[in-house]
matplotlib code that plots the C-alpha trace (Angstrom):
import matplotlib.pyplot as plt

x = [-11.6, -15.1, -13.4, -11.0, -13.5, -15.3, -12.0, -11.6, -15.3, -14.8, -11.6, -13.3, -16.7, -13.8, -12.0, -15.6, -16.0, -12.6, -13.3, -10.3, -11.1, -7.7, -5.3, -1.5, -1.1, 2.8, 2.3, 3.4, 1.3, -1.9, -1.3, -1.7, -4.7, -6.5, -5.4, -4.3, -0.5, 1.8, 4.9, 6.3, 8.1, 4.4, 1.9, -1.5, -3.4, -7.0, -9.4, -13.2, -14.0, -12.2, -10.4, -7.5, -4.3, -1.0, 2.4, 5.2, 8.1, 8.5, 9.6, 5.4, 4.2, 3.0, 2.9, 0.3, -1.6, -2.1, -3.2, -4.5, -6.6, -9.0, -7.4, -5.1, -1.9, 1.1, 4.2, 7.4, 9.8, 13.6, 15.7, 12.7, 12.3, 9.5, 9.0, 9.1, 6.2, 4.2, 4.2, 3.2, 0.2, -0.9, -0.5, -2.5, -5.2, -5.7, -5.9, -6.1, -6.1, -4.2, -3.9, -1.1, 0.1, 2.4, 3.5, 5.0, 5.8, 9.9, 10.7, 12.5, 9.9, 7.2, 9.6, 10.0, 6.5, 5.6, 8.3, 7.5, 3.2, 3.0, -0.5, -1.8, -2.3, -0.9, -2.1, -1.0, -3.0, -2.5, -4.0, -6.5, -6.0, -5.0, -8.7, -10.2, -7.7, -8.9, -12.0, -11.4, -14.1, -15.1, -12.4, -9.9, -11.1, -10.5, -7.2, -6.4, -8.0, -5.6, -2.8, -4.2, -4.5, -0.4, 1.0, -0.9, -0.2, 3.7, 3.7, 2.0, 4.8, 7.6, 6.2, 6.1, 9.2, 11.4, 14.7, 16.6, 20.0, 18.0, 18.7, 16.8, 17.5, 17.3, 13.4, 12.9, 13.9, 11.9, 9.0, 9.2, 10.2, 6.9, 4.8, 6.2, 5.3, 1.4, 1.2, 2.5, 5.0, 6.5, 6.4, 5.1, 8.0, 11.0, 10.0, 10.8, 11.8, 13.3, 14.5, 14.3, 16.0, 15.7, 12.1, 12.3, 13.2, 9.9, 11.8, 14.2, 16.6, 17.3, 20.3, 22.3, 20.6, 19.5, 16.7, 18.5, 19.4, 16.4, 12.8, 11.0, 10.6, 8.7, 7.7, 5.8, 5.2, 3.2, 2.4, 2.2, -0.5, 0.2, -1.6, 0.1, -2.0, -0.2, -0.9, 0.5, 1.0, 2.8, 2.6, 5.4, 6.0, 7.3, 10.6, 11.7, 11.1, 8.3, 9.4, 7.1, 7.6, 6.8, 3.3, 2.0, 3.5, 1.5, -1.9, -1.6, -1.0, -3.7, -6.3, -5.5, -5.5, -8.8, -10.6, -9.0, -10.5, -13.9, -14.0, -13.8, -17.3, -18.3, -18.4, -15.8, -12.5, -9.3, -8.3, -10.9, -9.8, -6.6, -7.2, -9.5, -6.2, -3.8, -5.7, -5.2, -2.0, -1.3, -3.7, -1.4, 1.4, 3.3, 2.2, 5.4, 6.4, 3.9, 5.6, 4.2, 0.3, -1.8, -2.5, -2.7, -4.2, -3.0, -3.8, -0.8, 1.4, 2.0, 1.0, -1.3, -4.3, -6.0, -3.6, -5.0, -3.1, -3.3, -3.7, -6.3, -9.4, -10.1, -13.5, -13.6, -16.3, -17.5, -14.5, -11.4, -9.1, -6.4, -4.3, -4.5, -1.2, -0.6, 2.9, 4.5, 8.4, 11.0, 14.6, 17.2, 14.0, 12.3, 9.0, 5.5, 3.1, 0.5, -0.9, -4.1, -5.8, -9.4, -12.1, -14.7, -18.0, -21.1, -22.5, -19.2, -15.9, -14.4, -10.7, -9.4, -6.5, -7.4, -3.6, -4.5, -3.6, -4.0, -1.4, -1.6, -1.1, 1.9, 3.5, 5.5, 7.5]
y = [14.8, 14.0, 11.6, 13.7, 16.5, 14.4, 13.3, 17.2, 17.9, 14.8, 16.5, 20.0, 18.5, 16.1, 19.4, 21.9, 19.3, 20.1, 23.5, 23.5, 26.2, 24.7, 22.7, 22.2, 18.8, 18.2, 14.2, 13.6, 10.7, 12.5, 15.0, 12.6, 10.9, 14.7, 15.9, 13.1, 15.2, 12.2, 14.3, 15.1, 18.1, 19.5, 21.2, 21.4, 23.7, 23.1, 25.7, 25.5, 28.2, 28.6, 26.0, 24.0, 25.6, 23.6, 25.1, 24.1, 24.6, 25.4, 21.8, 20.9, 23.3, 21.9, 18.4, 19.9, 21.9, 18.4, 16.2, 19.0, 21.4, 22.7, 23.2, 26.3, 26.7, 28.9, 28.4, 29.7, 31.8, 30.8, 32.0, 31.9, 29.1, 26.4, 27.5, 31.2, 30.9, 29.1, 31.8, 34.6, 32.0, 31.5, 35.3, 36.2, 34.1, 35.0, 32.3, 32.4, 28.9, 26.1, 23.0, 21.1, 17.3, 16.6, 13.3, 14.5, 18.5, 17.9, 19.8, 22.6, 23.3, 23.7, 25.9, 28.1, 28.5, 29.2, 32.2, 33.9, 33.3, 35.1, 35.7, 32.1, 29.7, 26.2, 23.1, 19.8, 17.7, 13.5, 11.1, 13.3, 12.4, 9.0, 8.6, 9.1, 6.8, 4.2, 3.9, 3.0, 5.1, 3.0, 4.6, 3.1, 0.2, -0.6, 0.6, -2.3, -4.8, -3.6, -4.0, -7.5, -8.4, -7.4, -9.1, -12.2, -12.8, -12.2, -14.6, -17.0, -16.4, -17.3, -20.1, -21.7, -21.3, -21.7, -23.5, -25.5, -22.3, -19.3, -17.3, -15.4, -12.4, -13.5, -14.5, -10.9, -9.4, -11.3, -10.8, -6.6, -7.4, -9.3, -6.7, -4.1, -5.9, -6.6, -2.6, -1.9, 0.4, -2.3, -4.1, -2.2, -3.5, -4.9, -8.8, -11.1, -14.0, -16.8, -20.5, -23.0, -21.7, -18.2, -18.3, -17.8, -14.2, -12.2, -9.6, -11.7, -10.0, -11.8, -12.9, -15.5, -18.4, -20.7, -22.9, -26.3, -25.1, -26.1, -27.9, -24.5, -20.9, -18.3, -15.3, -11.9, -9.5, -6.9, -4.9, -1.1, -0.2, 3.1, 5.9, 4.3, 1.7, -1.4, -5.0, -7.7, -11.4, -14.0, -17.9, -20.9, -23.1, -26.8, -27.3, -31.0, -33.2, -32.5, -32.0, -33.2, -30.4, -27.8, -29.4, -29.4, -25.9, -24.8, -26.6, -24.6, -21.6, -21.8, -22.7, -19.7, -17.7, -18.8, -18.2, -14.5, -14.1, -15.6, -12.7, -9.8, -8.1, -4.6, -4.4, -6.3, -4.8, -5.2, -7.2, -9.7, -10.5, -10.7, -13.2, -15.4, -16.2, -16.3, -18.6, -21.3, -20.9, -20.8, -24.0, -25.7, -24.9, -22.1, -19.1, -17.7, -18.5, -15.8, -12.7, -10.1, -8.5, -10.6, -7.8, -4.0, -2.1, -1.2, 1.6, 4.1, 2.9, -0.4, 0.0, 2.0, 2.0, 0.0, -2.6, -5.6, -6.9, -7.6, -4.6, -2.9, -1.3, 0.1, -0.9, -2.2, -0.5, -1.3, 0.0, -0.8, -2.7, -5.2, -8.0, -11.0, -12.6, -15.5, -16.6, -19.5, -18.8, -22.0, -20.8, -22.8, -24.6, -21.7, -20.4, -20.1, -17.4, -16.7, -13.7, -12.5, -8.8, -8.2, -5.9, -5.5, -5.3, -4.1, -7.7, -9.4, -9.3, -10.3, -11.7, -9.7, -12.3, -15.4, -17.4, -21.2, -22.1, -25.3, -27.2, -29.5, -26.1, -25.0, -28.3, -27.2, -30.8]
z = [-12.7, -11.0, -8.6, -7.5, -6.9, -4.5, -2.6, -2.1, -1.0, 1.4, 2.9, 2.9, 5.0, 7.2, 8.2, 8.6, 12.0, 13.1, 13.0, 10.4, 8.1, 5.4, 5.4, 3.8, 1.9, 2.3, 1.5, -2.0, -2.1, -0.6, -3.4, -5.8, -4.1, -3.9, -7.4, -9.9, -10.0, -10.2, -9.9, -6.4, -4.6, -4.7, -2.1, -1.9, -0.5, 0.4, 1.8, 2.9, 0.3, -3.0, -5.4, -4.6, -4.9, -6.2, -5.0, -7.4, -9.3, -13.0, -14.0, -13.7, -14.8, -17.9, -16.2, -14.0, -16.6, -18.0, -15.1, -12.9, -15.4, -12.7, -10.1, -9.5, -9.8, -8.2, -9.6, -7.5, -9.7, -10.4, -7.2, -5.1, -2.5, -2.3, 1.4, 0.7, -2.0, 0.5, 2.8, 0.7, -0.5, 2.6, 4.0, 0.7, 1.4, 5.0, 6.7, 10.4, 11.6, 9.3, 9.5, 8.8, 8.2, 10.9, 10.2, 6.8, 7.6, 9.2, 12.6, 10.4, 8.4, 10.8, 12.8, 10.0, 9.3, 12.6, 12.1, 8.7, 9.5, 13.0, 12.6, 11.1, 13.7, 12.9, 14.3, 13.7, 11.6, 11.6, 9.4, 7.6, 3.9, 5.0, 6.4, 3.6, 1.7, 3.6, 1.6, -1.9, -4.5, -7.2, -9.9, -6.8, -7.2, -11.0, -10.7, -8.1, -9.9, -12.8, -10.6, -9.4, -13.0, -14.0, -11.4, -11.6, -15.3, -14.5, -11.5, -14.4, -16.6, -13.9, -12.3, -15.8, -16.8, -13.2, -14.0, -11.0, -12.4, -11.9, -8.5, -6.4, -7.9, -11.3, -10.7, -9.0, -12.0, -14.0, -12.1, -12.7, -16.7, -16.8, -14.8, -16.9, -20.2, -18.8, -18.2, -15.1, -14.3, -12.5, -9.0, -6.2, -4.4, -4.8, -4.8, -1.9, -3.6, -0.6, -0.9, 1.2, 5.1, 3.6, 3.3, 7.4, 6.8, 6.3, 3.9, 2.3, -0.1, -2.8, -3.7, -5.9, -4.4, -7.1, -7.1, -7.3, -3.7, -1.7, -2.6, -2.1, -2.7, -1.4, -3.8, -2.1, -5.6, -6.2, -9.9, -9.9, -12.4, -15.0, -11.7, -9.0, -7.9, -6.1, -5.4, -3.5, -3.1, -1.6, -2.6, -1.8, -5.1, -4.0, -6.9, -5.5, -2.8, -0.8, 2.9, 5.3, 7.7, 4.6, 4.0, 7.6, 8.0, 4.6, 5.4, 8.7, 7.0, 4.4, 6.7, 9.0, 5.9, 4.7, 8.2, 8.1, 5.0, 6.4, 9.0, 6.9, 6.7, 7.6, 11.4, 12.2, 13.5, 12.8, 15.7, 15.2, 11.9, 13.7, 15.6, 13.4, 11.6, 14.3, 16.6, 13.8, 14.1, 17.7, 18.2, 16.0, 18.4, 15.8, 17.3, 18.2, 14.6, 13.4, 14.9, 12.3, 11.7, 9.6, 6.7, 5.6, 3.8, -0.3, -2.5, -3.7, -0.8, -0.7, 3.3, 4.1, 6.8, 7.9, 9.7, 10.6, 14.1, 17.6, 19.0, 15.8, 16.9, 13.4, 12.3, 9.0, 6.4, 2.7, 0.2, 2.1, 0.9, 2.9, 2.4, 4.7, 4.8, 7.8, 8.3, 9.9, 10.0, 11.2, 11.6, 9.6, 7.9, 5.7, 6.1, 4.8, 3.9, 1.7, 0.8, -0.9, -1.5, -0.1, -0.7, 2.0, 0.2, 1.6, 2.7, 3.4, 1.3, -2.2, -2.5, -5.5, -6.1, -8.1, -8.3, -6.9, -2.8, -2.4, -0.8, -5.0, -6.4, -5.0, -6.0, -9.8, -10.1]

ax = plt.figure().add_subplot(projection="3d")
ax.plot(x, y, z, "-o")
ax.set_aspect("equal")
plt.show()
């Protein structure tokens, strides 16, 4: 497809200034991102001159002929190894200098390759394809707002029908039944769904925790649209008495959230929107109790680059995409976040996530 084309050109003209003349795609996921394949145990082989090539196995083959119809195709035979049809690819093709992916290419296998291709140079490779991932095209785009769209209407679904019986776990499984039904494939994640003290853990497993347990829940989802496309979201829902603790903790939350937000524009860096968030928090006298980054960024992983933290330098550019998530954790008490997905726009930003903040909206009694 058109889009994909252009990921590939952009990849060809990023590896022409590093004097990389092709390059071995051993990340399933920047497969998928290059070429549309959405099956795995798949390489992709990407050369300044010439098509694509797609090293596989003969259970794609037809998968690949489907989703891939341009792009070329090798196809190991039965007996032969994955590894061992790479070789004689690359030999065929003589390549002298090849890049490769080195955060996804294993010790072993770089070893071996360094064996069997004796006259191809190798040279490690990091963060490439994940560049270009950072920029979301247009097609991209659409796809995240589909995401956005599933998982909102299934949070909708749950909220309105929570019951002081259900558990935790109950409520995450309802979440990915509801997902699944507005046409995703399901969460991007398994759902961190919290009450009360347990909302202190920032990756809660759920569990059989019911409701009736505590006055409050914390909920981080995500939906995983039909190409692999993932949102996410967090929001705390108030199910009895209102602690007094909970709604300081929240309004300090939010507000840090919300001047995050405010600093996303092209420009800025990472760090910057960093600390627009987490000097809220700190000036409230919580900043201890915000021990993690405030965001990342989503696409087909459900982190991916950029990060947005202390110590981010990346500067952030019209296309990317991030969450912004502040959190104010209280051990023994529970804990606060809330989470939102961001597109930076050309002139500023535009929150992709529409479920209601406000301190009166979390409230469900």
């Amino acid at each position: 497809m058109q889009h994909h084309d252009a990921r590939i050109g952009r990849l060809k003209r990023l590896l022409h200034k590093q004097e990389i003349g092709s390059l071995l795609v051993t990340n399933f996921t920047n497969v998928t991102y290059l070429t549309g394949f959405s099956g795995d145990d798949s390489y992709l082989l990407v050369s300044g001159r010439g098509k694509p090539l797609i090293i596989s196995d003969p259970r794609y083959t037809t998968q690949l002929e489907e989703e891939c119809p341009d792009i070329e195709l090798e196809i190991r035979p039965p007996g032969a190894s994955m590894l061992s049809r790479l070789n004689e690819v690359i030999r065929a093709a003589k390549i002298p200098r090849l890049g490769i992916e080195s955060s996804s290419v294993s010790v072993a296998m770089f070893e071996q390759l360094k064996s069997e291709l004796k006259d191809v140079e190798l040279v490690p490779i990091r963060g490439a394809v994940e560049e270009l991932r950072q920029i979301k095209d247009a097609h991209e785009i659409r796809l995240l707002r589909d995401a956005v769209t599933s998982a909102e209407r299934a949070f909708a679904i749950v909220r309105a029908s929570l019951r002081p019986e259900q558990t935790e776990l109950s409520i995450a499984h309802e979440l990915e039944h509801q997902a699944r039904l507005f046409g995703a494939k399901g969460c991007s994640f398994s759902p961190i769904v919290a009450v009360g003290a347990r909302a202190a853990l920032p990756h809660a497993v759920p569990t059989q925790q019911t409701v009736s347990a505590a006055p409050f829940i914390l909920i981080d989802w995500g939906a995983n649209e039909p190409n692999g496309y993932k949102s996410d979201l967090t929001r705390v829902l108030v199910t009895g008495k209102i602690p007094p603790k909970l709604a300081k903790i929240y309004q300090v939350v939010l507000q840090a959230q919300l001047r995050g937000i405010e600093a996303i524009r092209p420009g800025a860096t990472t760090h910057q929107v960093d600390k627009a968030a987490r000097d809220v928090i700190a000036k409230a006298g919580f900043g201890k109790q915000f021990g993690h980054g405030l965001g990342h960024g989503i696409g087909l992983e459900i982190h991916e680059d950029p990060r947005l933290g202390s110590n981010g330098q990346t500067t952030l550019r019209p296309g990317m995409v991030v969450t912004v998530e502040p959190g104010i954790y209280l051990p023994g008490f529970g804990g606060v976040r809330i989470e939102d997905d961001i597109l930076v726009t050309r002139d500023g930003h535009e929150v992709l996530t529409n479920v209601p903040k406000q301190w009166e909206d979390a409230i469900v009694v």
